[in-house]
C-alpha positions as CSV (number, residue, x, y, z in Angstrom):
1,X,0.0,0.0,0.0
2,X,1.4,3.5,-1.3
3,X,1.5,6.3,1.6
4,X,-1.1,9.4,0.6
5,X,0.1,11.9,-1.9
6,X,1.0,15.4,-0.6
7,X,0.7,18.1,-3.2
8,X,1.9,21.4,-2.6
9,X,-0.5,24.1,-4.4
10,X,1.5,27.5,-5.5
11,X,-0.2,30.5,-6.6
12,X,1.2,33.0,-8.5
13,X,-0.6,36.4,-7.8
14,X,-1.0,37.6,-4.7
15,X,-4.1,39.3,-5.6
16,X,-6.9,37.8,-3.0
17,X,-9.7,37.5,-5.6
18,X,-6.9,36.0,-7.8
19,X,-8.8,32.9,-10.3
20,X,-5.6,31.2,-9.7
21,X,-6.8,31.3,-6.2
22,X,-9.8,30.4,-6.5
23,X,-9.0,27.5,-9.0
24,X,-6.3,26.4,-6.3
25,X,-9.1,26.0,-3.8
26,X,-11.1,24.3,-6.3
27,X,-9.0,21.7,-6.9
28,X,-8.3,20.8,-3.1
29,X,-11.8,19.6,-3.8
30,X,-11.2,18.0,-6.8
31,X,-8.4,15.5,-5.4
32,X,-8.4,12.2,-5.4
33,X,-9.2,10.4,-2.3
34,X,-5.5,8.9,-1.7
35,X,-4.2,12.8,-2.4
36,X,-4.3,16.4,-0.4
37,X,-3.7,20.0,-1.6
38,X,-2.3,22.1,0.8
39,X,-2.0,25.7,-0.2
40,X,1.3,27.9,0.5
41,X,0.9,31.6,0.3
42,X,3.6,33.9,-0.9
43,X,2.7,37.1,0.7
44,X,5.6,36.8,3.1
45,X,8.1,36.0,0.4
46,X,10.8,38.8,0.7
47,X,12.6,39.8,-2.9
48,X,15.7,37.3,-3.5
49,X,18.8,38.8,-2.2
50,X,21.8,36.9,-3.5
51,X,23.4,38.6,-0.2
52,X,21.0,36.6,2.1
53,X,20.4,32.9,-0.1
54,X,22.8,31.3,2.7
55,X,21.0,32.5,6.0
56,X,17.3,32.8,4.3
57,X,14.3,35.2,6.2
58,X,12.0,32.7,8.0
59,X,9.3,33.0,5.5
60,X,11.8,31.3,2.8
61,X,13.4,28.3,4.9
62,X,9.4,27.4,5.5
63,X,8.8,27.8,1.8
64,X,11.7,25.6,1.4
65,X,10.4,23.0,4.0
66,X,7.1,22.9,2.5
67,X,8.5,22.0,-0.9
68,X,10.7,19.2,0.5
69,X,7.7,17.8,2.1
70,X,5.5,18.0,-0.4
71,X,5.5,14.8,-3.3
72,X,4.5,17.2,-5.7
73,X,4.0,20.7,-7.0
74,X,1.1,22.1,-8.5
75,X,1.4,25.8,-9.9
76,X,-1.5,27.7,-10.6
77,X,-0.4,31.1,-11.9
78,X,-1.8,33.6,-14.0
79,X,0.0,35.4,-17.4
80,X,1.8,38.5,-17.0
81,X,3.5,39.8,-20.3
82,X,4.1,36.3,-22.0
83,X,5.5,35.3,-18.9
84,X,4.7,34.4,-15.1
85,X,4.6,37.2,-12.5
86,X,7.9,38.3,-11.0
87,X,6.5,36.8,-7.3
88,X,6.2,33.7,-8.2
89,X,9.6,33.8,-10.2
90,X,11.2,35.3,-7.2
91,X,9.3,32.2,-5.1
92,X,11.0,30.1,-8.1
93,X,14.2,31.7,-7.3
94,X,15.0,31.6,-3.5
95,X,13.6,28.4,-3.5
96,X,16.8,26.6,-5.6
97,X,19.3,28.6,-3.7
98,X,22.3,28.7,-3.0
99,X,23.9,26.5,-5.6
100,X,23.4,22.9,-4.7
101,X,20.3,23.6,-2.2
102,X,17.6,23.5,-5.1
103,X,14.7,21.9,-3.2
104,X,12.6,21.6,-6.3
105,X,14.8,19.2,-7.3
106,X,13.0,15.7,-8.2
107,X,9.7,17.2,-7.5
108,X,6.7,16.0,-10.0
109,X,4.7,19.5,-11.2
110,X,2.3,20.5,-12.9
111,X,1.0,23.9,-14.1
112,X,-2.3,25.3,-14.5
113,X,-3.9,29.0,-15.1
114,X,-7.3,31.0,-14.9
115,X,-7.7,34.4,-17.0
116,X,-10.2,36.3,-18.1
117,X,-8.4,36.2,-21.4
118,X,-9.6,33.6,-24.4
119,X,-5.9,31.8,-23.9
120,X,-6.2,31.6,-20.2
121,X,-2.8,32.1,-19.5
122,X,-1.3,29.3,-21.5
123,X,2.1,31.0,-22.7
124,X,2.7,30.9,-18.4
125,X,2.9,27.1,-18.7
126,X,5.8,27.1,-21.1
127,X,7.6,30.0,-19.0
128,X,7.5,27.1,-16.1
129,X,7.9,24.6,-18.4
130,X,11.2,25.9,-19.3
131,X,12.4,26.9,-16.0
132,X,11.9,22.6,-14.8
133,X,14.7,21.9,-16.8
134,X,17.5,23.9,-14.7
135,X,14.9,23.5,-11.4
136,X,15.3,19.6,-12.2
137,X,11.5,18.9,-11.5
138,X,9.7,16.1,-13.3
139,X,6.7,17.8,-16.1
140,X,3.1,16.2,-16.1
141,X,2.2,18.0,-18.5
142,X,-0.9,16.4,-19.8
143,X,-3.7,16.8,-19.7
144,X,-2.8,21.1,-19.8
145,X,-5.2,23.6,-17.8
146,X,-5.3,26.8,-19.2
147,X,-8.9,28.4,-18.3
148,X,-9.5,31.6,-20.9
149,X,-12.9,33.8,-19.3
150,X,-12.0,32.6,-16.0
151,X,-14.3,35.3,-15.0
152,X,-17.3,33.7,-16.4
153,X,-16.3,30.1,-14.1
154,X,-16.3,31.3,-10.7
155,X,-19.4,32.3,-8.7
156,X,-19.2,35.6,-6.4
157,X,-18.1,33.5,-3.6
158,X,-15.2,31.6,-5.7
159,X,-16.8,28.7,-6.3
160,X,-15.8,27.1,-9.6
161,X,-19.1,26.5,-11.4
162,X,-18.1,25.4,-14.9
163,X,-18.7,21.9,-15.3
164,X,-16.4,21.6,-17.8
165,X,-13.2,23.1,-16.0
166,X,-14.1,20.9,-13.5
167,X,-14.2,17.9,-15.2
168,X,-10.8,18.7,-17.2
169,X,-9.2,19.8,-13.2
170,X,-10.0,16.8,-12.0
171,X,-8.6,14.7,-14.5
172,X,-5.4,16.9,-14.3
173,X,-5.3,16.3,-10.4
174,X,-5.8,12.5,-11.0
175,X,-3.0,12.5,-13.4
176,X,-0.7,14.9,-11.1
177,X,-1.1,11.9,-8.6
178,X,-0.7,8.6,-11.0
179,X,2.3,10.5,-12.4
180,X,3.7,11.5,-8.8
181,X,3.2,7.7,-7.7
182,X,4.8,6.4,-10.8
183,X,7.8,8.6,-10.7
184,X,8.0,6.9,-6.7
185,X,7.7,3.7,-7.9
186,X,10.4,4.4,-10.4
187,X,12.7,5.5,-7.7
188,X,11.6,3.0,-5.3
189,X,13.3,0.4,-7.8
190,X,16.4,1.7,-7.9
C-alpha cells in the first residue's frame, strides 16, 4: 500500500480574488481520495537577495520545508507579459538557492492558469515549463489547464461553477497523482 500523496498548491498572484486562487481551492476539492492539496501563500516572500540565499528570512526556509515535504508541486499562476509574474519567479528563485540547495529538485509538477483572457494564461505554462529543466523537476504536462474567461467560471463566492473546467481539473489532479506515484515507484526500484 502506497502512503497518501502530498501536493503542494502555489499560486502566482498575490491578488486575493486571484482565479488562480480560486482555482487552487477548487482543486483541493477535486483531489483524489488517496491525495491532499495544501496551499502555500507567498505574501511573506521577501525579494531574492543573493546577499542573504545562505541564512534565508524565515518565510523562505518554511517555503523551502514545504516544498521538500511536499510529493508534488502544482502551480497555478496567471500570465503577465508572456511570462509568469515576478512573485512567483522570485518564489522560483529563492527556493533553488544557494547553488546545490535547489529543493525543487525531483519534485513531480504540474502547471495550471485561470484568466479572463480567451488563452487563459497558456504561454505561463511554457515559461515554467522551461524553468523545470534547470529546477530539475519532473513535467506532467498532460492533460494542460489553461482556463481563458475565468471570470465567467467562478461564482461571487469563488466557487468554480463550470462543469467543464471541472471535469478537465479533476482529471489533471488524477494524473498529477498517477504521475507522482509512478515517478515513486520508479525511484523506489532503484
Amino acid at each position: 500500500m502506497t502512503s497518501p500523496v502530498t501536493i503542494l498548491g502555489i499560486c502566482g498572484s498575490l491578488r486575493k480574488a486571484s482565479f488562480n486562487r480560486m482555482a487552487l481551492r477548487a482543486a483541493q476539492s477535486l483531489t483524489p481520495p488517496d491525495s491532499k492539496l495544501e496551499i502555500f501563500d507567498l505574501h511573506e516572500i521577501p525579494m531574492f537577495n543573493q546577499d542573504d540565499e545562505s541564512n534565508p528570512p524565515a518565510a523562505v526556509t518554511e517555503f523551502k520545508k514545504r516544498i521538500r515535504a511536499a510529493d508534488a508541486i502544482l502551480f497555478s499562476t496567471p500570465e503577465y507579459n508572456y511570462s509568469i509574474p515576478g512573485v512567483l519567479k522570485n518564489a522560483i528563485d529563492w527556493a533553488s538557492r544557494p547553488y546545490g540547495d535547489n529543493s525543487w529538485s525531483g519534485k513531480p509538477a504540474a502547471v495550471m492558469s485561470a484568466a479572463p483572457g480567451l488563452f487563459g494564461g497558456i504561454r505561463a505554462h511554457y515559461v515554467l515549463l522551461q524553468s523545470f529543466v534547470f529546477l530539475n523537476m519532473n513535467a506532467m504536462t498532460q492533460p494542460e489547464f489553461a482556463m481563458g474567461k475565468a471570470n465567467e467560471k467562478f461564482d461571487a463566492q469563488g466557487n468554480l461553477t463550470d462543469e467543464a473546467s471541472r471535469t478537465l481539473m479533476t482529471q489533471m489532479m488524477a494524473n498529477l497523482v498517477d504521475w507522482t506515484l509512478r515517478l515513486r515507484g520508479s525511484l523506489a526500484e532503484r
